[in-house]
Z-matrix of the N, CA and C atoms (Angstrom, degrees):
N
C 1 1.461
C 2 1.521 1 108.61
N 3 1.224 2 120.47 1 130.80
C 4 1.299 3 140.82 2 -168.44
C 5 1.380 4 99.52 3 -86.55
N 6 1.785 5 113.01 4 122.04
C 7 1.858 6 92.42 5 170.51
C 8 1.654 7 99.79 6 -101.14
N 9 1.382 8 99.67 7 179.48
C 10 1.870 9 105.28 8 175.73
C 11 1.348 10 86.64 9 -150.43
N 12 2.170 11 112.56 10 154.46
C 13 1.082 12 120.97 11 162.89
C 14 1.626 13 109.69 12 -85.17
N 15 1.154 14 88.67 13 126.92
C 16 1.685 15 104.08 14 172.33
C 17 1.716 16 114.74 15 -90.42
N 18 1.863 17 109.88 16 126.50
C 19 1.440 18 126.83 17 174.09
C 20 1.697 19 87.10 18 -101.59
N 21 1.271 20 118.41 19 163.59
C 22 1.240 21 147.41 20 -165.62
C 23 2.073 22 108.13 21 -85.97
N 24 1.177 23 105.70 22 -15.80
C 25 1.544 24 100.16 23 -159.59
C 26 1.530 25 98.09 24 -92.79
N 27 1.083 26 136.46 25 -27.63
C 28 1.364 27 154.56 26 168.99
C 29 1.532 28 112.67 27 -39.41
N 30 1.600 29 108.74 28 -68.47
C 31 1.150 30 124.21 29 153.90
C 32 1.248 31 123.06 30 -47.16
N 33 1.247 32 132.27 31 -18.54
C 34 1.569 33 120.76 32 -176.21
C 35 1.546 34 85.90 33 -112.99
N 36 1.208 35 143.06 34 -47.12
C 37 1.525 36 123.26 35 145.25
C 38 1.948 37 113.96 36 23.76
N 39 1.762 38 89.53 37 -107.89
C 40 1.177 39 119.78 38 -162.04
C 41 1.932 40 98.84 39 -54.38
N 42 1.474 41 104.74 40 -39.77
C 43 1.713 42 108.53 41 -157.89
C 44 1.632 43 79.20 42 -89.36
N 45 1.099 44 145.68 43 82.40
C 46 1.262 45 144.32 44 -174.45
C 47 1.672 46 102.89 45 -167.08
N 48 1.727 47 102.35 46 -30.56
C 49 1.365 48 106.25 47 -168.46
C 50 1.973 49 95.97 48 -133.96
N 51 1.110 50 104.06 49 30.60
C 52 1.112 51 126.12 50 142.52
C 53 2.275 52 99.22 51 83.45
N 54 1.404 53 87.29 52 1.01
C 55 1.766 54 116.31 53 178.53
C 56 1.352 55 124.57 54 -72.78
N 57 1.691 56 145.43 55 17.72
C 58 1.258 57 131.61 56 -98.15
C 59 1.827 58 76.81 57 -130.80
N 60 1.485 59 108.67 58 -1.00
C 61 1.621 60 119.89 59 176.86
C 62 1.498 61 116.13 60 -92.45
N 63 1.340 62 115.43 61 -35.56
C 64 1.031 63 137.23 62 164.96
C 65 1.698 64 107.49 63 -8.76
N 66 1.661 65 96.05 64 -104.83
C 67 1.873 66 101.47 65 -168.37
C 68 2.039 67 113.25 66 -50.03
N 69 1.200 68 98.74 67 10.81
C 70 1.303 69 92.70 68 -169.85
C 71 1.621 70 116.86 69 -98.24
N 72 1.432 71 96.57 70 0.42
C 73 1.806 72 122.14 71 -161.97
C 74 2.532 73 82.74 72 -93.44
N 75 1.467 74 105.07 73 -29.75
C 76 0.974 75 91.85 74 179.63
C 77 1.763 76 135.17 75 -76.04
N 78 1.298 77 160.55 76 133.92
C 79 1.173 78 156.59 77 178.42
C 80 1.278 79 131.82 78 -27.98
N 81 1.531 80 104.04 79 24.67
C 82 1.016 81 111.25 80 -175.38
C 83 1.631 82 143.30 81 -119.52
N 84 1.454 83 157.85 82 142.86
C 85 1.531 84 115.12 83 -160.11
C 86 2.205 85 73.84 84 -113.12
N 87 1.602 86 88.44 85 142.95
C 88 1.282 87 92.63 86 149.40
C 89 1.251 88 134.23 87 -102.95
N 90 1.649 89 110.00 88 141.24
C 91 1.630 90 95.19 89 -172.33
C 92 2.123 91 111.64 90 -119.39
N 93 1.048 92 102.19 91 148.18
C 94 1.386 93 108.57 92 179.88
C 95 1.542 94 125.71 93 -120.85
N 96 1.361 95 114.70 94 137.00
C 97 1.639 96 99.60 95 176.49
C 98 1.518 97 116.56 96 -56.38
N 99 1.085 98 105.06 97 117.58
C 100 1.941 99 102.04 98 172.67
C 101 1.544 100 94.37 99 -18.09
N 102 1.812 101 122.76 100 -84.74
C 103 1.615 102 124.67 101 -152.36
C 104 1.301 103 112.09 102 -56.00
N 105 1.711 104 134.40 103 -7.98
C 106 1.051 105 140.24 104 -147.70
C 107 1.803 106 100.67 105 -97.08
N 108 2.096 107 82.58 106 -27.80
C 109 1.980 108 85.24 107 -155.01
C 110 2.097 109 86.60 108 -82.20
N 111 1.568 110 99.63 109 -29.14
C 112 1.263 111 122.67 110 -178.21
C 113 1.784 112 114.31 111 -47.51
N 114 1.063 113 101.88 112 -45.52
C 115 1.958 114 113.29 113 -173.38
C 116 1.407 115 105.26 114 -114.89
N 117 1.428 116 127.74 115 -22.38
C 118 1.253 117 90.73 116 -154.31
C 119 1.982 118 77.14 117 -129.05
N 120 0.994 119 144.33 118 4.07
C 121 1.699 120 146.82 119 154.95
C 122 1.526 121 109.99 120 -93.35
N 123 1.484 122 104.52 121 54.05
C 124 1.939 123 115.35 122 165.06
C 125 0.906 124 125.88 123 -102.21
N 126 1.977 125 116.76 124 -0.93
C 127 1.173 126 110.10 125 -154.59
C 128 1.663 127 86.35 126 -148.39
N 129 1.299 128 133.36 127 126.17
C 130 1.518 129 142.10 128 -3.50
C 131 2.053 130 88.23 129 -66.67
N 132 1.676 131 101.40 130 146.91
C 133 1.429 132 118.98 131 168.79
C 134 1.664 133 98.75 132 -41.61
N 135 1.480 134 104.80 133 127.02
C 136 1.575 135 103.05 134 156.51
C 137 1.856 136 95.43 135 94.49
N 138 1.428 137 129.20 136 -40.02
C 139 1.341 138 98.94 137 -178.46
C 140 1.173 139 137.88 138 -47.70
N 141 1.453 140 141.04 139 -13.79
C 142 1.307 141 166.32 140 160.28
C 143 2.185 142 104.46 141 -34.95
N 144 1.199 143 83.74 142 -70.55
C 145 1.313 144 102.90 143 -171.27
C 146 2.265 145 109.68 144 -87.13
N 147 1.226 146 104.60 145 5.80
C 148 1.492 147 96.59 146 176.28
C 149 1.809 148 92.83 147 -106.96
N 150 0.959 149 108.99 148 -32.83
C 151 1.897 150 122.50 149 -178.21
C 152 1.505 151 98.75 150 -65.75
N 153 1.653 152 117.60 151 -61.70
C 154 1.633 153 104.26 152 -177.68
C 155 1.566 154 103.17 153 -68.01
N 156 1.370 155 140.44 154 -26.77
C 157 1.453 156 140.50 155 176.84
C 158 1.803 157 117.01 156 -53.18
N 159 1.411 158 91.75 157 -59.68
C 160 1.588 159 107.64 158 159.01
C 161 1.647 160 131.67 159 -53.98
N 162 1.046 161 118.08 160 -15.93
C 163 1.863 162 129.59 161 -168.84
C 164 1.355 163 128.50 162 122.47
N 165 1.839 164 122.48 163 2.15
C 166 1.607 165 100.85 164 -139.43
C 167 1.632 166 67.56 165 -98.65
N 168 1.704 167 114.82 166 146.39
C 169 1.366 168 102.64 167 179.60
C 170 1.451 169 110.72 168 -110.07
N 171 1.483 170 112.34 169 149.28
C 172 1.347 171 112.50 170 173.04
C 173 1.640 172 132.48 171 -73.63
N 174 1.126 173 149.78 172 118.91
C 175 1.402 174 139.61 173 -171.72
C 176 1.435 175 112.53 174 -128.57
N 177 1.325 176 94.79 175 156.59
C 178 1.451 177 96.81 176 173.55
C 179 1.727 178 126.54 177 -95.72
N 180 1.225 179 138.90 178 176.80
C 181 1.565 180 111.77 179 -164.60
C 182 1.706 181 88.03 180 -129.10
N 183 1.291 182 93.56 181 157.70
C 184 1.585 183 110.33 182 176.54
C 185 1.713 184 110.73 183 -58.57
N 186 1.123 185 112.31 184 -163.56
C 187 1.923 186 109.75 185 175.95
C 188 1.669 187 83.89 186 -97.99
N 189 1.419 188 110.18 187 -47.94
C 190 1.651 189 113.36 188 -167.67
C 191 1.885 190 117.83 189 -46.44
N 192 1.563 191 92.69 190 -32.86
C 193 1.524 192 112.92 191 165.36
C 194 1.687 193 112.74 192 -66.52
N 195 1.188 194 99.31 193 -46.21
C 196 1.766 195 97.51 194 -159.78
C 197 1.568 196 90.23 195 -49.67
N 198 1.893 197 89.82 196 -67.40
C 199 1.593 198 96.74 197 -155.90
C 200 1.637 199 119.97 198 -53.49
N 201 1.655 200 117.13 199 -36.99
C 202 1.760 201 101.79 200 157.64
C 203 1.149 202 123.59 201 -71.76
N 204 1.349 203 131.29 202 8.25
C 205 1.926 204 121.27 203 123.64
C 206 1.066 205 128.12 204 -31.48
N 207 1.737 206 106.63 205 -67.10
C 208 1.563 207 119.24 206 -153.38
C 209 1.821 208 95.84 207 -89.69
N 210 1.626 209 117.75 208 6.50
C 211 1.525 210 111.57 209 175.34
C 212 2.120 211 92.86 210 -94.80
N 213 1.324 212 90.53 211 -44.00
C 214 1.671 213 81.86 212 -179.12
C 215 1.052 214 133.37 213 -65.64
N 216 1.442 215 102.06 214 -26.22
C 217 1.462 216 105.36 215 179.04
C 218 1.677 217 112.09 216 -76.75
N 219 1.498 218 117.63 217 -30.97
C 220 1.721 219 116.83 218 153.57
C 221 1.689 220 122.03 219 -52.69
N 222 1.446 221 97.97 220 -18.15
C 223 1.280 222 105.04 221 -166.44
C 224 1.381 223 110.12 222 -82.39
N 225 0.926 224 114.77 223 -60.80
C 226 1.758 225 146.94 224 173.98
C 227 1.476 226 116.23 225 -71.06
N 228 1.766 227 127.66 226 113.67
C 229 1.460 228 97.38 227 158.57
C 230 1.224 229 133.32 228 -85.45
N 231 0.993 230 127.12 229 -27.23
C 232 1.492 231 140.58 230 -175.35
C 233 1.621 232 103.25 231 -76.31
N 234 0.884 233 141.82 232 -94.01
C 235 1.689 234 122.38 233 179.80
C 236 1.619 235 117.25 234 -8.29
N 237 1.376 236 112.49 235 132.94
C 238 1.611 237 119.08 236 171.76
C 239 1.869 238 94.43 237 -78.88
N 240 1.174 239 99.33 238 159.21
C 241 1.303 240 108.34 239 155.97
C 242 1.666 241 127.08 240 -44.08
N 243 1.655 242 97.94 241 -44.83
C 244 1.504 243 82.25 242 -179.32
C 245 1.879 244 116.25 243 -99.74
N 246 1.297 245 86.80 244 16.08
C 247 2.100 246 102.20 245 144.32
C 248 1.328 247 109.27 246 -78.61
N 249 1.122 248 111.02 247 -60.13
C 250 1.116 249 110.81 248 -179.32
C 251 1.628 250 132.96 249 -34.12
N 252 1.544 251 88.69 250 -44.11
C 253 1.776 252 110.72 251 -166.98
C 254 1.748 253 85.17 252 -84.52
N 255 1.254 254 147.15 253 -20.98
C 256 1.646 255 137.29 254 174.88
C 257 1.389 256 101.57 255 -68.51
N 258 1.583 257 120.58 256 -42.08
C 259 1.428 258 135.80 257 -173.73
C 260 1.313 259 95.31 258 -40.18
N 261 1.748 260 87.56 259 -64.76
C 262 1.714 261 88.12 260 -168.00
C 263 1.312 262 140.79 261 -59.37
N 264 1.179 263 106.43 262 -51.66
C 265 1.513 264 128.93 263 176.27
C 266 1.774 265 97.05 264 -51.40
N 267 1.733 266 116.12 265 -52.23
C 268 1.508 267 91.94 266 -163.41
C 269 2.215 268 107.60 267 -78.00
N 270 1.797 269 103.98 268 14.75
C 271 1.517 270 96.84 269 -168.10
C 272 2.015 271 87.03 270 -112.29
N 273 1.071 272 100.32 271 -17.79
C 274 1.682 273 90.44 272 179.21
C 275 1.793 274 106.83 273 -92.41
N 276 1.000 275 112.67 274 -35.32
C 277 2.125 276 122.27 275 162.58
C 278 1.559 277 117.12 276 -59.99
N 279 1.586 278 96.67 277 -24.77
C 280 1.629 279 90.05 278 -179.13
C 281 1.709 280 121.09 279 83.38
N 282 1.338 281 115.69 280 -2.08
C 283 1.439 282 140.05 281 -160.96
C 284 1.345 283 105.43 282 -100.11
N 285 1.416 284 124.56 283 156.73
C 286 1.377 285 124.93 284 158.31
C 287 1.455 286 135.54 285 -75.96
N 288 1.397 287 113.37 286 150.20
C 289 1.473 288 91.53 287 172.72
C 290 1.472 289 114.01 288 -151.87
N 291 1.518 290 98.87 289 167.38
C 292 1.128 291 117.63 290 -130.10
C 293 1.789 292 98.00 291 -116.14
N 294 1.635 293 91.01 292 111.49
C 295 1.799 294 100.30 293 176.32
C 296 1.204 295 104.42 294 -167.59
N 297 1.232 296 116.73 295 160.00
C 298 1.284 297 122.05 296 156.64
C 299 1.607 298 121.62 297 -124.87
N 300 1.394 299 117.75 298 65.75
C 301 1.291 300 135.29 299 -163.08
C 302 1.566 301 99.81 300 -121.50
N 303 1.412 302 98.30 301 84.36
C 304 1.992 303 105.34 302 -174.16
C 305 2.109 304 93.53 303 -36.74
N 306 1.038 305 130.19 304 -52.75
C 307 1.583 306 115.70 305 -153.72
C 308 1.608 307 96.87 306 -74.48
N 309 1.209 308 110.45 307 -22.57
C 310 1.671 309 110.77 308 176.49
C 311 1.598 310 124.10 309 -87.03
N 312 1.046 311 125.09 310 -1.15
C 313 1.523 312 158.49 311 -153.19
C 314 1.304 313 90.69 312 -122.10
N 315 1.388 314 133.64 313 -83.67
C 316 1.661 315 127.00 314 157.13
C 317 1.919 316 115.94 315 -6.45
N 318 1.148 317 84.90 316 -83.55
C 319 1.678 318 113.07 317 -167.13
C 320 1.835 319 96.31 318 -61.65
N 321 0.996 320 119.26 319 -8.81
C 322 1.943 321 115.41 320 -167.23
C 323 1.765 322 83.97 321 -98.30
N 324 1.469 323 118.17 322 -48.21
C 325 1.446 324 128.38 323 -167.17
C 326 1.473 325 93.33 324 -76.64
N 327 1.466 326 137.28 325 -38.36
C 328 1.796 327 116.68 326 -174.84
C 329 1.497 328 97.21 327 -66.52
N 330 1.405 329 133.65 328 -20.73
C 331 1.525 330 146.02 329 -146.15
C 332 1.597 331 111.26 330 -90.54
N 333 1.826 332 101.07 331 -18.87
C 334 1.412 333 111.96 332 -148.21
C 335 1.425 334 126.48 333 55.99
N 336 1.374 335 120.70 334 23.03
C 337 1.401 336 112.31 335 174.73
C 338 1.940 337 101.59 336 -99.76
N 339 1.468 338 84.94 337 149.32
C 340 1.512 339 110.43 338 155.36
C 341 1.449 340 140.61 339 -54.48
N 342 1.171 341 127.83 340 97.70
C 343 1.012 342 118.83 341 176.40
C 344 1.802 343 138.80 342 -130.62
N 345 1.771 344 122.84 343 146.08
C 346 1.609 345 85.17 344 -163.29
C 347 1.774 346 66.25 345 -122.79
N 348 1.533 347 108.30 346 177.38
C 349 1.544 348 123.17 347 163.38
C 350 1.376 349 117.56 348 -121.35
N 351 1.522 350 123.67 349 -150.72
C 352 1.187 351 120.55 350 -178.76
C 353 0.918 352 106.22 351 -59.18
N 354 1.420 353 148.93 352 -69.11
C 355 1.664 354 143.45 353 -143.87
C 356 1.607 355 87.33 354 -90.77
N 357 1.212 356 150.55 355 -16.56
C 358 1.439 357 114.19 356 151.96
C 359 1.804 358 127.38 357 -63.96
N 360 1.357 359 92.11 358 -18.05
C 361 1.587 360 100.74 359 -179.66
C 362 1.460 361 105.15 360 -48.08
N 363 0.964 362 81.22 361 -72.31
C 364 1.874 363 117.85 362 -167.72
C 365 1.799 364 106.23 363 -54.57
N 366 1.603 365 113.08 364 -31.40
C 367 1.328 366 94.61 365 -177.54
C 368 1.571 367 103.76 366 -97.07
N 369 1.188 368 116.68 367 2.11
C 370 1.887 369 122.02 368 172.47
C 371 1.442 370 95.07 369 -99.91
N 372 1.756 371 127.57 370 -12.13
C 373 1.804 372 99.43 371 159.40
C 374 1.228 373 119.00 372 -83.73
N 375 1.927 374 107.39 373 -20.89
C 376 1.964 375 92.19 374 176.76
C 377 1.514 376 107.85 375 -85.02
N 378 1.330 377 122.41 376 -28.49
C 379 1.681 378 126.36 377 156.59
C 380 1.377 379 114.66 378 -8.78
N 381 1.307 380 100.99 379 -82.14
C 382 1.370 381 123.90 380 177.30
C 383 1.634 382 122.72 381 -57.64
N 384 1.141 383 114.43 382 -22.06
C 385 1.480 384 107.52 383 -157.07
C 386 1.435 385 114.78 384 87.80
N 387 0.769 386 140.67 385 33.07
C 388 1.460 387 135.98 386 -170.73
C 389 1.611 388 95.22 387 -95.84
N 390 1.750 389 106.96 388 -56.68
C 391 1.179 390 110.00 389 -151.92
C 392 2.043 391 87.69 390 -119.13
N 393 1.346 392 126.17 391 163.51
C 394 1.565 393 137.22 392 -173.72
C 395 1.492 394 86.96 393 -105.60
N 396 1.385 395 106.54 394 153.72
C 397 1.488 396 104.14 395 179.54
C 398 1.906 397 118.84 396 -76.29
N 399 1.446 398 109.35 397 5.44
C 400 1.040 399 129.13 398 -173.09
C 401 1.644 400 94.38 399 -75.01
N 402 1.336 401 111.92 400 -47.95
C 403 1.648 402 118.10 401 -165.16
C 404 1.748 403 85.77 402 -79.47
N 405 1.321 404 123.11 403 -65.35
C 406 1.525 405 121.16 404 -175.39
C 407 1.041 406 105.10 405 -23.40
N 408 1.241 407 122.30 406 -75.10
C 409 1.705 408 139.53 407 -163.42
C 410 1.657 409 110.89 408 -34.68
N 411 1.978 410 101.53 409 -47.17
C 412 1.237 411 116.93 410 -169.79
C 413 1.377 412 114.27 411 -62.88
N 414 1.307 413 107.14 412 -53.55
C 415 1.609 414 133.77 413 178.33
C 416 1.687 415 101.68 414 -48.67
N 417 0.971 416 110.95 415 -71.67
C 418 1.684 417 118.95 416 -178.64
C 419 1.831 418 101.21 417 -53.58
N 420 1.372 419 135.34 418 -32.34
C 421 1.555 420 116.17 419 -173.36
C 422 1.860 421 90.83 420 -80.71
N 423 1.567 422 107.68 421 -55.32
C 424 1.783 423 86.22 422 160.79
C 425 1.140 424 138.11 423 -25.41
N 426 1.362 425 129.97 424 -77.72
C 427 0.958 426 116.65 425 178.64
C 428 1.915 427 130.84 426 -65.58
N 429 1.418 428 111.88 427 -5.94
C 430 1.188 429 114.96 428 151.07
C 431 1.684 430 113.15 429 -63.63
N 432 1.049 431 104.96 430 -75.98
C 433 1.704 432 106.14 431 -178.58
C 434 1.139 433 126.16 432 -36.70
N 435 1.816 434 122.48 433 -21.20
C 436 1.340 435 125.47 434 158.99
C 437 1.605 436 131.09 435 -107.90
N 438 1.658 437 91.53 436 22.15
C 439 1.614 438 94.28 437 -166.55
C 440 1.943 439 100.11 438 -77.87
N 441 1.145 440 101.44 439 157.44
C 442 1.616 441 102.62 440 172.92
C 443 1.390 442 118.55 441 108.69
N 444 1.550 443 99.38 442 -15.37
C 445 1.322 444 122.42 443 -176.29
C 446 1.635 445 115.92 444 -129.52
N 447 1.103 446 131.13 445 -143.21
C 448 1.357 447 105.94 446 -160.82
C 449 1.875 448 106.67 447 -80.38
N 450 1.330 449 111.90 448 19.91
C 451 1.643 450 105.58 449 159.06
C 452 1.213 451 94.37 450 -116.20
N 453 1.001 452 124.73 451 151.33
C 454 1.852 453 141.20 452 -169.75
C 455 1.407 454 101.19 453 -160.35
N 456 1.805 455 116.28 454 82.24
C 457 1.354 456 131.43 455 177.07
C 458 1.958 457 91.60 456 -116.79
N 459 1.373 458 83.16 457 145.25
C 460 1.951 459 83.18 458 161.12
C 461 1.282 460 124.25 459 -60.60
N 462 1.185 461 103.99 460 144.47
C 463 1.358 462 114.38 461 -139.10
C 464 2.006 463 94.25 462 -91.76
N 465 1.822 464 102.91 463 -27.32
C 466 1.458 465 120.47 464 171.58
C 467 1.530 466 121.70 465 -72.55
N 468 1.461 467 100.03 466 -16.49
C 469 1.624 468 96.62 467 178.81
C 470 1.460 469 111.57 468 -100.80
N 471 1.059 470 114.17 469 -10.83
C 472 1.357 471 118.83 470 171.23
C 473 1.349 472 122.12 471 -94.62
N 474 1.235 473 130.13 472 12.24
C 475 1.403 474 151.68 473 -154.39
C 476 1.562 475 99.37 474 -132.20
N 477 1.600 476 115.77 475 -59.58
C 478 1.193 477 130.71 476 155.25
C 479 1.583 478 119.19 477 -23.86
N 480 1.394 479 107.02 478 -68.47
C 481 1.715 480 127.11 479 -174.50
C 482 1.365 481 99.40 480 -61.31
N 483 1.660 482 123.58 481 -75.33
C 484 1.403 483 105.84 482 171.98
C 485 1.002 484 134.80 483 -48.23
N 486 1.239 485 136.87 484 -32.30
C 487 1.551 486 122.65 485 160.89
C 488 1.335 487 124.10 486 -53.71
N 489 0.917 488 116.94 487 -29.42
C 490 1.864 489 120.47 488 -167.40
C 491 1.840 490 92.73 489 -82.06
N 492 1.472 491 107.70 490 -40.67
C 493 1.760 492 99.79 491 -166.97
C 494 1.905 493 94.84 492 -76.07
N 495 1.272 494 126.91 493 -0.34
C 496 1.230 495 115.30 494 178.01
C 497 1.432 496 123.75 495 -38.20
C-alpha cells in the first residue's frame, strides 16, 4: 500500500460533488497531520470525522518533520503552515502528495516531491477501473459546474477530459 501526504482541498474537491468515497476505492492509505484534520477540516460540519471514518489516517510528525515545515513555510509565502507540514511529511517519507493548491504544487516541485490532485485522482480511478467512464464523465461535468467557487480545478483540463470521453 502506497501512502501519500494529504492537503485538505482535494477532499473538499470530491465531498463538494457529493464523491468524497471516490479516491479511497484507490491503493492507497491517505495520511494527514492530526492538527491539519484538527484546524483546517471545519468546514463542511463533520468532514473531519467522515474522512477519518472512510480511511484518511491521522499521524503525528517527527521534530525533523515539524521543523522542515517551519523552514518552508519561511520559505514559501503562499503555503499555510499546515501545507507546509504535507510538504514536509510527503518530502521527509519520500511519498507523494496530494493537493491541488497551485502555490503548494510550486513549492512540492522546487522540493522534488511528487504530486497528483483532484483530476489525477479521478483519472487513475477510470485508469484503473475503479470508476466507468459514465461516473468519470459525471464527476468531471461536476466539478465544471462548481468550478470558480469553492472547487478551483483548471478550467482547460477539464474541458480537455470531456471532450475526449465524448
Amino acid at each position: 500500500m502506497q501512502y501519500i501526504s494529504s492537503d485538505t482541498n482535494v477532499w473538499i474537491d470530491f465531498f463538494s460533488i457529493d464523491k468524497l468515497q471516490l479516491p479511497f476505492r484507490l491503493p492507497y492509505t491517505f495520511i494527514m497531520y492530526k492538527e491539519t484534520i484538527e484546524n483546517e477540516l471545519i468546514k463542511p460540519a463533520n468532514l473531519d470525522d467522515i474522512l477519518l471514518e472512510s480511511g484518511l489516517k491521522s499521524i503525528d510528525v517527527s521534530i525533523e518533520e515539524y521543523m522542515l515545515a517551519e523552514q518552508y513555510n519561511a520559505r514559501y509565502r503562499k503555503p499555510s503552515i499546515h501545507d507546509c507540514m504535507a510538504l514536509a511529511v510527503a518530502k521527509e517519507r519520500n511519498i507523494t502528495l496530494l493537493t491541488g493548491d497551485g502555490a503548494l504544487r510550486k513549492a512540492a516541485e522546487a522540493e522534488g516531491v511528487s504530486v497528483i490532485g483532484t483530476i489525477g485522482i479521478l483519472d487513475q480511478l477510470l485508469e484503473e477501473d475503479f470508476i466507468d467512464i459514465k461516473e468519470y464523465r459525471e464527476c468531471l461535468e461536476s466539478f465544471e459546474e462548481l468550478n470558480g467557487g469553492i472547487v478551483r480545478l483548471p478550467k482547460s483540463a477539464i474541458k480537455e477530459r470531456l471532450y475526449k470521453t465524448k
